[in-house]
Each structure stands twice: as structure tokens, then as C-alpha cells.
N, C-alpha and C positions, 0 to 999 in steps of 0.2 A: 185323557183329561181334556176339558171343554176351553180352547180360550176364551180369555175374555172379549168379547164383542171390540171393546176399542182397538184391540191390537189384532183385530180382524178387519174393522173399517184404515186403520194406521195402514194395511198392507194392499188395501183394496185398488185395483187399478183399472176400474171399469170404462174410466173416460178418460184412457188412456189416447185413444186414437180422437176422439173429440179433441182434447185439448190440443195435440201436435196440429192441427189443422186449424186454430185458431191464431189471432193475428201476433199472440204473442209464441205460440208454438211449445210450450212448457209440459212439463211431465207432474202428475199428479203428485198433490202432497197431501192427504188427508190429514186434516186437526181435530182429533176427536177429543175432549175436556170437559170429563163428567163422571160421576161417580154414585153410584146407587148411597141413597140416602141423603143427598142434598134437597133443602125446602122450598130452593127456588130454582126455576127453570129458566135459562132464556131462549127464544128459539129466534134466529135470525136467517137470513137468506143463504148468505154464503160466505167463506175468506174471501176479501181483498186481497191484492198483490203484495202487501208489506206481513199480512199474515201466513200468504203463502211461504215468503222469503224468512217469514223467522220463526214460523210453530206455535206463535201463540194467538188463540182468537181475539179480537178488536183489540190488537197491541196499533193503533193507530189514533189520530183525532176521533173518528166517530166513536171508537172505545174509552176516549174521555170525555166524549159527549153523554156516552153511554151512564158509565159510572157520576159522573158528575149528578144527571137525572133520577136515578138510583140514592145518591147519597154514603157510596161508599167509596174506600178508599181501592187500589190496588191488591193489596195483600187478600183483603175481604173478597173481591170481587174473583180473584185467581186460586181462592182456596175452591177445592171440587168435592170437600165433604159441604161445602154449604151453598154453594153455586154453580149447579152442572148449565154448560152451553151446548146445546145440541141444534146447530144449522138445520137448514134445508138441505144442505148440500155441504160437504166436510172440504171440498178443493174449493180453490180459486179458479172458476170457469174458467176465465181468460177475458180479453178483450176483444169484440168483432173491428172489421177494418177501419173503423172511424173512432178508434178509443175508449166505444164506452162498454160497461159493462156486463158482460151477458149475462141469462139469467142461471138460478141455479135448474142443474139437468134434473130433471125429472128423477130419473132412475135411482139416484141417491136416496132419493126420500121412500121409494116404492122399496129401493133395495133393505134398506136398513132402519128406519121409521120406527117401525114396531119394535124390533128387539132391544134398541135407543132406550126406547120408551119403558118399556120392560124392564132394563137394568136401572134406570133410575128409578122406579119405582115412584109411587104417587110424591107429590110436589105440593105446595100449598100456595105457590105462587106461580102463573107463569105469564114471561113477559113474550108479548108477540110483535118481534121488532122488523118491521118493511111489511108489504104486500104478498112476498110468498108465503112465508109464515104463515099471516092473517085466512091468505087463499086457503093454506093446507087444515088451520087448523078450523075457523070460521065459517067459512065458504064465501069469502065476502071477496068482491072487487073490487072498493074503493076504500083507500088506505085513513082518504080523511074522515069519511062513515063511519067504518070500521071504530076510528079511536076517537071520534064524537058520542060513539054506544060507550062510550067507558066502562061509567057508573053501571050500564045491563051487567056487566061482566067481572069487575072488584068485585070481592077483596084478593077472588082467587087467580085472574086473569087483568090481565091491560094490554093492548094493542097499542102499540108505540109507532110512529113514524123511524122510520131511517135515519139513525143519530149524524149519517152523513153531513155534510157542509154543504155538498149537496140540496138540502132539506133545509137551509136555513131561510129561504124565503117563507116555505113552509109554516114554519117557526112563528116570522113575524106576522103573517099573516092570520094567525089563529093562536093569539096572545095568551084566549081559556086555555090552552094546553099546561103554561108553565106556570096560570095562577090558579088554575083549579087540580089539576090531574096531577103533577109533580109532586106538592103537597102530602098527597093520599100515597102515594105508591110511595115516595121515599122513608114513609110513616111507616109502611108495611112492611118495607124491607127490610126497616131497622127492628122490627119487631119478629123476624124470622130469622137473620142474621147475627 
């Protein structure tokens, strides 16, 4: 019998030695939370430290940045028949010597990408949140391009900035985001959810 793919990535310990080597020296957690036949996707970079520490994806502010943007509540948002989250990367990197955050590794994505993709099965929405995401799914390198192309890309896609605090100059800096684009995608969401 075939396991299932999540409880293959759950066991996966590839950046194992990566991570001990980094400046917080931790052992992998992978959070995989998704489930073949959900309509909407989101695909972000990677866990934070608070999501490594408790198993669940964006259980943090930028996950109430996140949902807030969305227009859904909690329960909505953590059901995985209608909202699979599939990273770039399922651990929390770590932190390099100066506290910030590293990127997601590579190998995660080459590793497990496809079959992800595979079990969820086609989506009707999906959200592409930070720069790796955009990288991987896009090919784009500029995260504010990237989600100025919106409209190219609705009703089935949207490139979202890093719902980070981080991001919140971001934010005020580029106001069309939360009275043009918010709008449409939290319309969308409610209409797939």
C-alpha cells in the first residue's frame, strides 16, 4: 500500500544536517496541510519559527495578515477539504548568524513539488505569497511586478506580498494593493469557499 505523500514529506529529513548547522541548530519539522480536492491553493515560502514550534502553517501574525486579506475566518481557512497550503519548503529553514531568515532550500521543492501538486489535484485559485513562490511558480524576480501583474493573472491566480510585519512599509507604500486587489481576491475566495 502507497502512503500518502503528506505522511511522507511529515517523515522527510532531508535538511537534516542543513538545519543543525544553522544559527538556531534545530531538527526538521515538516508541516504538510492539504488535501486532494481543495479549490484553493496557497503557496508560500516556508514555516516560521512559531509554526515550526506548533505544527500548524501561518498560526502567527502574518497568518492573520494572511486570512484577514482573504476575508476568512480561522476554521475556514484550516479546513484542508477547501484550503490546501503547500510551501516552498514544508521546515522552518532556520536563522543565519544575524537573525534573519533563510531562504526556503531548494531541494524541498525539486523534492516534493510535483507529487504536492499531483495530490491536490487542479485548484481554481491559487494564492502566490512572497517571492519564492512567485520565483517558482512565475519566473518573476520582483515580488512588487510580480503583484502589480494582478489582474494578467485573476481570477485563477494572485501574487501576494509576504503578509509579514515585515511587509508593512510595503503595504503603505503601494495603497492600490488593499483598494484595488483585496477586494477581488477576498470576492473570490468567498465565492470558492
Amino acid at each position: 500500500m502507497t502512503r500518502p505523500v503528506q505522511d511522507e514529506i511529515r517523515d522527510c529529513r532531508l535538511c537534516a544536517a542543513r538545519f543543525r548547522a544553522t544559527a538556531t541548530g534545530h531538527s526538521p519539522r515538516p508541516v504538510a496541510w492539504f488535501a486532494a480536492g481543495a479549490r484553493v491553493l496557497i503557496v508560500g515560502q516556508a514555516p516560521g519559527i512559531r509554526v515550526h514550534e506548533t505544527g500548524v502553517p501561518f498560526n502567527d501574525r502574518s497568518g492573520d495578515r494572511l486570512r484577514d486579506w482573504m476575508g476568512v475566518d480561522r476554521e475556514t481557512f484550516y479546513d484542508v477539504s477547501r484550503i490546501a497550503i503547500a510551501p516552498m519548503a514544508f521546515c522552518f529553514p532556520g536563522y543565519d548568524a544575524k537573525g534573519a531568515d533563510l531562504p526556503p532550500p531548494a531541494i524541498c521543492a525539486q523534492t516534493w513539488r510535483d507529487r504536492v501538486m499531483e495530490e491536490i489535484g487542479p485548484v481554481d485559485l491559487t494564492l502566490l505569497v512572497g517571492g519564492a513562490a512567485q520565483r517558482w511558480h512565475l519566473g518573476t524576480r520582483n515580488v512588487t511586478q510580480a503583484v502589480l501583474g494582478w489582474r494578467d493573472q485573476a481570477p485563477r491566480l494572485f501574487p501576494l506580498p509576504h503578509p509579514s510585519w515585515r511587509n508593512t512599509g510595503w503595504l503603505k507604500k503601494n495603497p492600490w494593493f488593499e483598494a484595488d486587489l483585496l477586494p477581488v481576491l477576498r470576492a473570490r475566495v468567498k465565492e470558492l469557499t
